[in-house]
C-alpha positions as CSV (number, residue, x, y, z in Angstrom):
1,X,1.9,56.1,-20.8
2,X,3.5,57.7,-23.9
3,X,3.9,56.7,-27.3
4,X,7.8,56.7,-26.7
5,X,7.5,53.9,-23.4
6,X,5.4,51.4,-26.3
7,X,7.2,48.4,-26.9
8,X,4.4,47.6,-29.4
9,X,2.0,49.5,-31.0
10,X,-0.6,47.9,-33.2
11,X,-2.7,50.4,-35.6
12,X,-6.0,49.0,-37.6
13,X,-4.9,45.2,-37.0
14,X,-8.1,43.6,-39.3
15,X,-8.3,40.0,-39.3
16,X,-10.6,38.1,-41.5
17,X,-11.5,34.0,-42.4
18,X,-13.7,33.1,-44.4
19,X,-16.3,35.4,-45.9
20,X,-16.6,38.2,-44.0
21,X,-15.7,36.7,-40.4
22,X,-14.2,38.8,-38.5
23,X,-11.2,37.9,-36.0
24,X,-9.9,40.8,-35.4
25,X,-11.0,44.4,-36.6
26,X,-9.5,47.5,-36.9
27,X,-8.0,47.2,-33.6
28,X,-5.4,49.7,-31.7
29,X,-3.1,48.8,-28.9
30,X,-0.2,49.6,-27.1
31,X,2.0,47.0,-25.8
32,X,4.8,49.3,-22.9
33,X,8.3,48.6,-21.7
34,X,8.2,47.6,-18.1
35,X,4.6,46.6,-18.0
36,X,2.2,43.6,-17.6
37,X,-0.8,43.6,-19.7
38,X,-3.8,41.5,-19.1
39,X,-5.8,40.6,-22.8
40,X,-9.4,40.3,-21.7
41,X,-12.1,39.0,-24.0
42,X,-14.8,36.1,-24.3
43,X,-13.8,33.2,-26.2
44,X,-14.1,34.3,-29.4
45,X,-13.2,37.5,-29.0
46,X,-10.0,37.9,-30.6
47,X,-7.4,37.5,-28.1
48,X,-5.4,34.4,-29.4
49,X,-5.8,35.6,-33.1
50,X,-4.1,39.4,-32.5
51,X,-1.6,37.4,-30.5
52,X,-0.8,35.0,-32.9
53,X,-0.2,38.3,-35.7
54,X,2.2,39.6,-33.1
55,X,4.0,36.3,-32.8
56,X,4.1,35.9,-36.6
57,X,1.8,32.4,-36.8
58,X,-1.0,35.2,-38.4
59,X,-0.4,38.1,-40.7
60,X,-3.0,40.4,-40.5
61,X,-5.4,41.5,-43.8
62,X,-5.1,45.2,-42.4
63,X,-3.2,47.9,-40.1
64,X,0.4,47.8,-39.3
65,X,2.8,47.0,-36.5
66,X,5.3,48.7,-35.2
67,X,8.0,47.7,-32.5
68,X,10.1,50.5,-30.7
69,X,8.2,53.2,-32.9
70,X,9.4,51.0,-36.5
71,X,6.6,49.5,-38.4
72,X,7.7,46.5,-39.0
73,X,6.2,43.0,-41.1
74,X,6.4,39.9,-39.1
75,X,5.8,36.9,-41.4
76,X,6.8,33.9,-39.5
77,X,7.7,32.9,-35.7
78,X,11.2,33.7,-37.0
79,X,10.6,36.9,-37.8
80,X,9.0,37.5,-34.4
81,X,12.1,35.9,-32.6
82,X,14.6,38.3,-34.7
83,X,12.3,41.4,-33.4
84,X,12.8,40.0,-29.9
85,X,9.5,39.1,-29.7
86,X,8.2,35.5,-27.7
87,X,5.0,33.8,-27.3
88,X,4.6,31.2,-24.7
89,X,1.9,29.1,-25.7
90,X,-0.7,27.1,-23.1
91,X,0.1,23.7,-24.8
92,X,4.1,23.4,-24.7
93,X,6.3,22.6,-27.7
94,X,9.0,20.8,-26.4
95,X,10.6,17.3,-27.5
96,X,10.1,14.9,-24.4
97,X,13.4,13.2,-24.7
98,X,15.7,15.8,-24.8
99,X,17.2,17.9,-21.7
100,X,16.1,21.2,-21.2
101,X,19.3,22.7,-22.8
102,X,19.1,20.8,-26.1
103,X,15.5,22.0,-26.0
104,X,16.5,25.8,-25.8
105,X,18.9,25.7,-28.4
106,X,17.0,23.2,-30.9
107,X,16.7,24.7,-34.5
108,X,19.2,28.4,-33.4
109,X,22.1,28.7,-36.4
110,X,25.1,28.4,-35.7
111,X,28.0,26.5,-34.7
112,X,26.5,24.1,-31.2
113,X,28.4,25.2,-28.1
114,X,26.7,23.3,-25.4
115,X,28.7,24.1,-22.4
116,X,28.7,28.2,-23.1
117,X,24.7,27.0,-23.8
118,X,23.8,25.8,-20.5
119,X,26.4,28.7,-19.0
120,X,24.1,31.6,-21.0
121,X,21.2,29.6,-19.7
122,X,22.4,29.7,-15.9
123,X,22.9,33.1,-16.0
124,X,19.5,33.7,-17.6
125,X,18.0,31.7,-14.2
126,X,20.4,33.8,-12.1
127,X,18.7,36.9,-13.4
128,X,15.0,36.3,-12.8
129,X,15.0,33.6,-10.1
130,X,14.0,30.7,-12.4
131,X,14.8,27.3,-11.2
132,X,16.0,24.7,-14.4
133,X,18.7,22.5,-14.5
134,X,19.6,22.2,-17.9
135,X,20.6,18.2,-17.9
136,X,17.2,17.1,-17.1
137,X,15.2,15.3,-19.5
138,X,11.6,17.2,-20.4
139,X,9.9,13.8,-19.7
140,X,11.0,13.9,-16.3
141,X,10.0,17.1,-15.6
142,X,7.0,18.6,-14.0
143,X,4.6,21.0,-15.3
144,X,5.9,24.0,-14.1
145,X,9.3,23.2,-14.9
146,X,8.0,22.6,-18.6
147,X,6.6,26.1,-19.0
148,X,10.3,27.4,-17.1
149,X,12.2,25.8,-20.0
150,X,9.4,27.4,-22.4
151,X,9.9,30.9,-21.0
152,X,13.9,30.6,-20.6
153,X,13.7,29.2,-24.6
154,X,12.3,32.6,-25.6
155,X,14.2,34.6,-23.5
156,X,17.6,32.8,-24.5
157,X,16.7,34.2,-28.3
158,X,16.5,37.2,-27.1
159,X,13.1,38.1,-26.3
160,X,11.9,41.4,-24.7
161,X,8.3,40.8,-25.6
162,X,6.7,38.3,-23.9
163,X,3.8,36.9,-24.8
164,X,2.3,33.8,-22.3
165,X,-1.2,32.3,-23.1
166,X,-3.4,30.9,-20.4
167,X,0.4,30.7,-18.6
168,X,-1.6,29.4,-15.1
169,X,-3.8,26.9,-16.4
170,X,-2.1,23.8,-14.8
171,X,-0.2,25.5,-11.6
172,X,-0.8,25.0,-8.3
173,X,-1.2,28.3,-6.1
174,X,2.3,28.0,-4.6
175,X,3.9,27.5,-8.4
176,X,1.4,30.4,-9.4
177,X,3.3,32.6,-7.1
178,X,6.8,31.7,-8.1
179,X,5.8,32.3,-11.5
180,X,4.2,36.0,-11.0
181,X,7.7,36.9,-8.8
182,X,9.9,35.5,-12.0
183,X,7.2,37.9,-14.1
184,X,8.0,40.9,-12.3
185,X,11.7,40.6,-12.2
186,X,11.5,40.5,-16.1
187,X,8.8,43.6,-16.0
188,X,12.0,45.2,-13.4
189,X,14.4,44.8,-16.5
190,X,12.4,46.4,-18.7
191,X,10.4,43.4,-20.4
192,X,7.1,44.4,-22.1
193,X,4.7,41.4,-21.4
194,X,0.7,40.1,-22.2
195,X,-0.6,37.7,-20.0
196,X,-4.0,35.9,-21.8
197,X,-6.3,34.5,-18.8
198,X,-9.3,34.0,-17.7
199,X,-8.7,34.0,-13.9
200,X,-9.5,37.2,-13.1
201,X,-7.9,37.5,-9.5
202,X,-4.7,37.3,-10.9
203,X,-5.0,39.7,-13.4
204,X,-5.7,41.9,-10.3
205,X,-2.6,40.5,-8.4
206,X,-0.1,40.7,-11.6
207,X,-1.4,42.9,-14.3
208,X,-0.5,46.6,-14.4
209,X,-2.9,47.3,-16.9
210,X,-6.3,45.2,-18.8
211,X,-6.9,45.7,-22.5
212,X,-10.7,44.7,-23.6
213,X,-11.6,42.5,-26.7
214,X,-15.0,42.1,-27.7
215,X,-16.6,40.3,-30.4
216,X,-12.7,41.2,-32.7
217,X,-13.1,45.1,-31.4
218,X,-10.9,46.6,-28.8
219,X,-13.6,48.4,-26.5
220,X,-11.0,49.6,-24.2
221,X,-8.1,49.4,-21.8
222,X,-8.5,50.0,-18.0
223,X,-5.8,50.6,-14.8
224,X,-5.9,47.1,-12.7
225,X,-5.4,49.2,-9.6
226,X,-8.3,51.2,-10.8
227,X,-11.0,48.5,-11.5
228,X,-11.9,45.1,-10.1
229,X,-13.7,42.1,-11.4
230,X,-17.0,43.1,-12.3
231,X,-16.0,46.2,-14.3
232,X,-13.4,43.7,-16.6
233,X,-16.1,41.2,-16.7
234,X,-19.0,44.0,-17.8
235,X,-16.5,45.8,-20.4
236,X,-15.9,41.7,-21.8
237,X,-19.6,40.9,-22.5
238,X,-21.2,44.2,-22.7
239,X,-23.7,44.0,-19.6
240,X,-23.7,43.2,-16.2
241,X,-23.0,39.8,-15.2
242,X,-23.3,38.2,-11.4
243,X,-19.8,37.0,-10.6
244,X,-21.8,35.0,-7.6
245,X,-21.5,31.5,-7.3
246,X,-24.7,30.9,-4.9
247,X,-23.9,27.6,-2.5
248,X,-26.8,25.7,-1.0
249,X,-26.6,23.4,1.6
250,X,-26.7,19.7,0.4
251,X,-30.5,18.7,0.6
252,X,-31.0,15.0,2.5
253,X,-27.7,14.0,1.6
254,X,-27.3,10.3,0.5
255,X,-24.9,7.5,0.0
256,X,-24.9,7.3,-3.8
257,X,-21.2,5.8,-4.7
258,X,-19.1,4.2,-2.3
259,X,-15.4,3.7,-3.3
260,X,-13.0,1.3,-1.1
261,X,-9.2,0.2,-1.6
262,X,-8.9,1.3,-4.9
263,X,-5.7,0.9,-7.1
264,X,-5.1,1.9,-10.5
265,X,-2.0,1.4,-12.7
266,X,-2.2,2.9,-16.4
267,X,-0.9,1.6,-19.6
268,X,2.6,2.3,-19.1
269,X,2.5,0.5,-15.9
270,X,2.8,3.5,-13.9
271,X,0.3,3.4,-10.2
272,X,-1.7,6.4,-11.2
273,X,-4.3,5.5,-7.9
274,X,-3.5,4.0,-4.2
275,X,-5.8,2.4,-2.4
276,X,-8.6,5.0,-2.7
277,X,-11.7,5.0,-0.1
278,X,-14.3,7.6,-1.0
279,X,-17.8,8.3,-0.1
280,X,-19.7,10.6,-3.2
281,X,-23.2,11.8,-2.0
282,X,-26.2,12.5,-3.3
283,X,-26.9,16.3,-3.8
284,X,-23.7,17.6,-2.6
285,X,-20.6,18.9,-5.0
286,X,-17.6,17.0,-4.5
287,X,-14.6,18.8,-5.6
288,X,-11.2,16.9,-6.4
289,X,-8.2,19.0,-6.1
290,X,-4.2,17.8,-7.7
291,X,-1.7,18.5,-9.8
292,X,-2.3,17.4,-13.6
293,X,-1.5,14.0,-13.9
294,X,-2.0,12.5,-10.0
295,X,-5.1,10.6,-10.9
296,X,-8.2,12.5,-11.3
297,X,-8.6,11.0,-15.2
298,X,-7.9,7.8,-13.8
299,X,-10.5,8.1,-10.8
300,X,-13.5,9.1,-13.1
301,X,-13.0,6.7,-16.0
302,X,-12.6,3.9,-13.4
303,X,-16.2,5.2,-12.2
304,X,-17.3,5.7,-15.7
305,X,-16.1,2.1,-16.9
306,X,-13.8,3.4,-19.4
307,X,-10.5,2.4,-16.8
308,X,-9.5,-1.0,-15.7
309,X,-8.9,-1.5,-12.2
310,X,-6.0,-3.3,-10.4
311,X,-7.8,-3.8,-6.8
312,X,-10.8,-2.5,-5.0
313,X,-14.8,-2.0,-5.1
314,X,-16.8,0.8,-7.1
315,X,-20.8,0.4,-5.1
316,X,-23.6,2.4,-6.7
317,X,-26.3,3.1,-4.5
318,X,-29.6,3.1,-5.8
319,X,-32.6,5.4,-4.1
320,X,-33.9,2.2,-2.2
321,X,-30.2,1.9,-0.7
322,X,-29.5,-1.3,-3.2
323,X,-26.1,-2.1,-4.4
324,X,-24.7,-2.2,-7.8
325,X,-20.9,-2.8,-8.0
326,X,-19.3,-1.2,-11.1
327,X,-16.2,-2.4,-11.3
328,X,-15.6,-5.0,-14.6
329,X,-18.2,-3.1,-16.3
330,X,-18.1,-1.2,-19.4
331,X,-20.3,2.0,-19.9
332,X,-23.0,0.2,-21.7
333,X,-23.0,-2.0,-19.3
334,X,-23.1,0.2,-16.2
335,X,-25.9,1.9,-18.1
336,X,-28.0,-0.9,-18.5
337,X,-27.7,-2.0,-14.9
338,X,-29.9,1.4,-14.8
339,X,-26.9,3.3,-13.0
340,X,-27.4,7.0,-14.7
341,X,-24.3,8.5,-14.7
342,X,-22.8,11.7,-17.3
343,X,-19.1,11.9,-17.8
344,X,-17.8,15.4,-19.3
345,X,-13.8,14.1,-19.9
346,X,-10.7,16.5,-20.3
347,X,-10.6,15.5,-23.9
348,X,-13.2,17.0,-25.3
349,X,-12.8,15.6,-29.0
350,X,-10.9,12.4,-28.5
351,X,-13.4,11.0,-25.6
352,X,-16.5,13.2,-25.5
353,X,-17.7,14.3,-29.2
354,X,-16.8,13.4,-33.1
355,X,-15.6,15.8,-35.0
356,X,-16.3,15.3,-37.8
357,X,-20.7,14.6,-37.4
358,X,-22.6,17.6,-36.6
359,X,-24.0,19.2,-33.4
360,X,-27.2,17.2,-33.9
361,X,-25.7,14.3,-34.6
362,X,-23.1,14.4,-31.5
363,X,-26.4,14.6,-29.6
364,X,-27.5,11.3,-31.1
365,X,-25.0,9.3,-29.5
366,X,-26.1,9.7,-26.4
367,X,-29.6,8.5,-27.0
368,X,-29.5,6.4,-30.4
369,X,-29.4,2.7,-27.9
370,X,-32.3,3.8,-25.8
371,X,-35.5,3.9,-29.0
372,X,-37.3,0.3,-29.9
373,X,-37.5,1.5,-32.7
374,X,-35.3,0.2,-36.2
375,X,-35.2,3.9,-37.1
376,X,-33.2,6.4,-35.1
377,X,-35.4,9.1,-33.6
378,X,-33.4,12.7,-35.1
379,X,-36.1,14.8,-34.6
380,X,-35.5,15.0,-30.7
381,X,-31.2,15.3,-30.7
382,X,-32.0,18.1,-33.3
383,X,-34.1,19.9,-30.6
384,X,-31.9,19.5,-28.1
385,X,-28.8,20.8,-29.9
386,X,-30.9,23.9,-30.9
387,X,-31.7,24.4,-27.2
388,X,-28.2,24.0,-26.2
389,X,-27.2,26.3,-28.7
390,X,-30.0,29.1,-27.3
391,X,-29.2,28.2,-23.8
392,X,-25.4,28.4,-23.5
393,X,-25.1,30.5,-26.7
394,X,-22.6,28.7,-29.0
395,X,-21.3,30.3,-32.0
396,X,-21.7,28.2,-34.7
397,X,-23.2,28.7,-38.4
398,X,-25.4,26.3,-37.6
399,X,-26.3,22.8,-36.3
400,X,-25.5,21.4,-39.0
401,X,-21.8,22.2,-38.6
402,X,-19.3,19.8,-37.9
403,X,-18.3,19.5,-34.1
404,X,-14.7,20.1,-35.2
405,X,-14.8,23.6,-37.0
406,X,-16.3,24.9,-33.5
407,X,-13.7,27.1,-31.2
408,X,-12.7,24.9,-28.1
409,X,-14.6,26.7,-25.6
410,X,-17.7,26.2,-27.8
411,X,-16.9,22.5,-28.6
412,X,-17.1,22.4,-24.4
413,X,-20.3,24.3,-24.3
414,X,-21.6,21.3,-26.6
415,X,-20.5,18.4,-24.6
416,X,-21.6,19.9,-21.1
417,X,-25.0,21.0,-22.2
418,X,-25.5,17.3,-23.7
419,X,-24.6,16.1,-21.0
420,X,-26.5,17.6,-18.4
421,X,-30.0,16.9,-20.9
422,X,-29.4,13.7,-19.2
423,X,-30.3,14.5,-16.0
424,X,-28.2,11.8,-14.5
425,X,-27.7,10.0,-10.5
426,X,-23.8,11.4,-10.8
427,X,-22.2,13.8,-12.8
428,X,-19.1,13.9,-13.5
429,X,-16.7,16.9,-14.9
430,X,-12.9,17.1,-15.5
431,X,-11.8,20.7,-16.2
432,X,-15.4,21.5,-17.1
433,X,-14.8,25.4,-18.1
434,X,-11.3,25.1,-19.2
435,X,-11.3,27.3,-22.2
436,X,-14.0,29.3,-21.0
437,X,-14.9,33.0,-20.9
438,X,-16.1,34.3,-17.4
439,X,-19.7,34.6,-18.8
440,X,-19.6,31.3,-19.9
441,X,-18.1,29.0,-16.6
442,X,-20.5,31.0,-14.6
443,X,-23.4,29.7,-16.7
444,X,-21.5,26.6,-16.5
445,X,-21.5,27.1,-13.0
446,X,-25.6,27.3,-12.4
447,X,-26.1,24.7,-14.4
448,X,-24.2,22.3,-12.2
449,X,-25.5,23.9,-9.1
450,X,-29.1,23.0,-10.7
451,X,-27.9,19.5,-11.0
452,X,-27.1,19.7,-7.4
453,X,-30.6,20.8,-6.4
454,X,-32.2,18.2,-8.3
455,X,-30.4,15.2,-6.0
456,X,-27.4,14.7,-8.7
457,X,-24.1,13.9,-6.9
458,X,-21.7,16.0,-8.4
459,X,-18.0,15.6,-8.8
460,X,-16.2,18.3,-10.3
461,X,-12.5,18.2,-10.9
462,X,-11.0,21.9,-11.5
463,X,-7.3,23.9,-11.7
464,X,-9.3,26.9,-10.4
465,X,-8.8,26.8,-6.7
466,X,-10.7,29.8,-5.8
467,X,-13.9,28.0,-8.1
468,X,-13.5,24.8,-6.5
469,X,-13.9,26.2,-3.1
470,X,-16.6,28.7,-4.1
471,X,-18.9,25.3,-5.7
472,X,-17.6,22.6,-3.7
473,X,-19.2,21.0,-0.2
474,X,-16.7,19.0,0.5
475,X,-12.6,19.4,-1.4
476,X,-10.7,15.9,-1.7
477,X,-6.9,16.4,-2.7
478,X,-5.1,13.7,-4.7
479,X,-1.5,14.0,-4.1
480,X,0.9,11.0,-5.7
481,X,-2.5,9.1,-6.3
482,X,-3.3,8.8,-3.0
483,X,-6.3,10.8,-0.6
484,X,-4.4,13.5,1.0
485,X,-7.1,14.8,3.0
486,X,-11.1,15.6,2.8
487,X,-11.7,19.0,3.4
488,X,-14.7,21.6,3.9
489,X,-15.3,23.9,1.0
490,X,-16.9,26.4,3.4
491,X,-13.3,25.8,5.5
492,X,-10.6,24.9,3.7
493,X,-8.3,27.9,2.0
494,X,-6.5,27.8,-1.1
495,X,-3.2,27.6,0.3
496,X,-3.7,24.5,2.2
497,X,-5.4,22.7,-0.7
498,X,-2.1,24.1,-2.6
499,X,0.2,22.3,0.0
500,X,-1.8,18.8,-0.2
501,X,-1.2,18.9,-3.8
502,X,2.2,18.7,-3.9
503,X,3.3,17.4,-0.4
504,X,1.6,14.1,1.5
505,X,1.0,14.7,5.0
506,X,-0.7,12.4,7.8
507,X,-4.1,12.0,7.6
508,X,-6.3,9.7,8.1
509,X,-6.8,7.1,4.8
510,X,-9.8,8.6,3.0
511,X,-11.6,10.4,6.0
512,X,-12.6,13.9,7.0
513,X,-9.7,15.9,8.4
């Protein structure tokens, strides 16, 4: 494509913190009219950071931008709004107890028209098949219709450069699909548009072109309908990598948790499980499949002793086939009954590590109750946060670092490597790899297959569909907090899982369809 169809051009963007580090550096790229363009990279490679210049929450140290051939200097979010350009960001910025037409308008100048508002807003819905009504309150709103009012906010000020970060992180396949049809119908009128993701089948489905970030650089841009997976993943790191996820049978199988009738109600007194039977095995993967928000948190904090329970029995079986019910217990508890179990939570700072106390130290707290000793052992947690480190390369300074200065996919690389040292009876992972570059989930990925080997009962809860049934032996779908079905990984598609998500059906309570 010419210079002439760039909606965007970037030239020498450098972006530095601190001394010397490198965000960004010297990179060039072309942003078209009437295109979709995938932004590839590891974490840490850049991506958010050049996005963020664009979208004015950055200014870069070096280079210049230039929109519709102009250079132009974009010093705040406001600045990028009055260009026409919009960023969509994975973690949505709305005000829960407003409507989704007060939510689009809050903070324009102006005089406040709100019926010519939600009439501009219509007709904005009307043009690329979104579905919002603008009365409805954000709280009472689903996911997908929170990102909707995101992407109509930006296009209501006028945006005809979209930016949408991680945009299918929390959809399920059927709202994926809506959403890439609404996408091209704004690429049809012209928009120019970056999608950030790491899911690499639909930047094959959506994207008509992939640029390449590595380590800050721009190593290149590519033709989707030219390339596939293993050529985006190779350009990313810089080798070859084995997109394979290799599934083994489940070795001798046994009864290691046994879950019947649960109930759970949260503290807003909201059912968030009902009446939950569930058999988790030794050496087999479990994956849970749902909508954010139908229970998974719920299910593996009640297991882990961090949730109280309404109704209903949690049984751990030991290797001798005795029984150890869970329920009322805290984790130190559960622990000392000898039950070994690892819990990797969705919130990675607020459940799983401290911030604020280094890599070593974060290790510690796994292991500081088990010594005799008055003195806490430090020697060992500072080996095994240098082997983590080696083994799942983390980009830190050092181990000494607090957890908290660490890039979210490496403050995930942290928790999951501690807690597979464990080498627990049940493991237990909520979004495990969210965050994650390809090469890293798929070392995420043998490491939990190892744990499988070993006899661990696994239970992995994932928004990757395509993942989930690649690792998983058997697929249960939570729908409304209740079991909507047990399915085969080797079986089951995508599409039905997608359906059992959002739509109960008749199946039988808790058993194999």
């Amino acid at each position: 494509m010419g210079e002439s169809t760039a909606a965007v051009s970037m030239r020498g963007i450098t972006k530095t913190f601190g001394k010397g580090l490198y965000a960004n550096k010297d990179v060039s790229l072309d942003i078209n009219k009437g295109e979709i363009l995938s932004l590839l990279g590891e974490n840490g490679s850049g991506k958010t950071t050049l996005m963020n210049m664009l979208s004015g929450i950055y200014y870069p140290d070096a280079g210049q931008i230039f929109i519709n051939g102009t250079p132009v200097n974009i010093n705040s979010p406001k600045d990028a709004y009055d260009l026409g350009i919009g960023m969509v960001h994975q973690h949505f910025k709305l005000v829960d107890v407003l409507s989704a037409a007060e939510n689009i308008v809050l903070g324009l100048d102006g005089k406040l028209d709100m019926k010519a508002a939600k009439e501009k807003i219509r007709e904005i819905c009307d043009r690329y098949g979104f579905e919002v009504d603008p009365d409805k309150k954000i709280y009472n709103m689903s996911v997908s219709e929170k990102q909707t009012v995101e992407i109509v906010k930006v296009l209501y000020r006028g945006a005809e450069i979209l930016i949408l970060d991680e945009p299918t992180a929390v959809l399920t396949p059927q709202e994926t699909k809506k959403l890439f049809e609404v996408m091209r119908n704004m690429k049809n009128d012209g928009k120019a548009m970056v999608i950030i993701t790491h899911k690499l089948d639909e930047v094959m489905e959506i994207s008509d072109r992939v640029a390449v970030l590595r380590q800050g650089e721009f190593v290149g841009d590519l033709i989707t309908k030219n390339t596939d997976p293993q050529e985006m993943t190779d350009m990313m790191v810089g080798h070859k990598v084995d997109l394979n996820i290799e599934r083994a049978d489940p070795m001798d199988p046994k009864l290691r948790i046994r879950i019947k009738n649960l109930s759970v109600t949260d503290a807003e007194g909201i059912q968030k499980l009902k009446n939950i039977d569930l058999d988790i095995r030794s050496g087999e993967i479990l994956g849970i499949a749902g909508i954010s928000g139908c229970g998974q948190k719920e299910l593996l904090e009640s297991i882990a002793g961090l949730q109280k329970v309404d109704s209903g029995t949690i049984t751990y079986y030991d290797d001798d086939g005795s029984e150890k019910e869970l329920v009322g217990m805290d984790p130190v508890k559960i622990k000392n009954l000898g039950v070994s179990l690892s819990f990797v939570p969705e919130d990675r700072l607020g459940m799983g590590l401290v911030g604020n106390m280094d890599l070593s130290d974060n290790m510690m707290l796994r292991t500081f109750r088990d010594g005799n000793s008055f003195f806490t052992d430090r020697k060992s947690p500072h080996k095994r946060a240098e082997k983590i480190v080696k083994q799942l390369h983390v980009d830190t300074p050092g181990i000494e670092t607090p957890v908290r200065k660490l890039s979210g996919g490496n403050i995930q690389k942290v928790l999951v490597g501690r807690e597979l040292y464990q080498r627990p009876s049940v493991l237990m992972t909520a979004y495990v790899v969210r965050g994650l570059d390809i090469n890293s989930s798929y070392t995420i990925y043998d490491l939990i297959m190892i744990q499988k080997l070993s006899g661990t009962a696994v239970i992995f809860v994932g928004e990757d569909l395509d993942v989930l049934l690649q690792i998983s032996d058997r697929v249960m779908v939570l729908c409304d907090g209740q079991v909507n079905g047990i399915l085969d990984g080797r079986t089951a598609t995508k599409s039905e899982v997608g359906l059992r998500m959002t739509s109960l059906q008749a199946v039988s309570k808790g058993g194999e369809d």
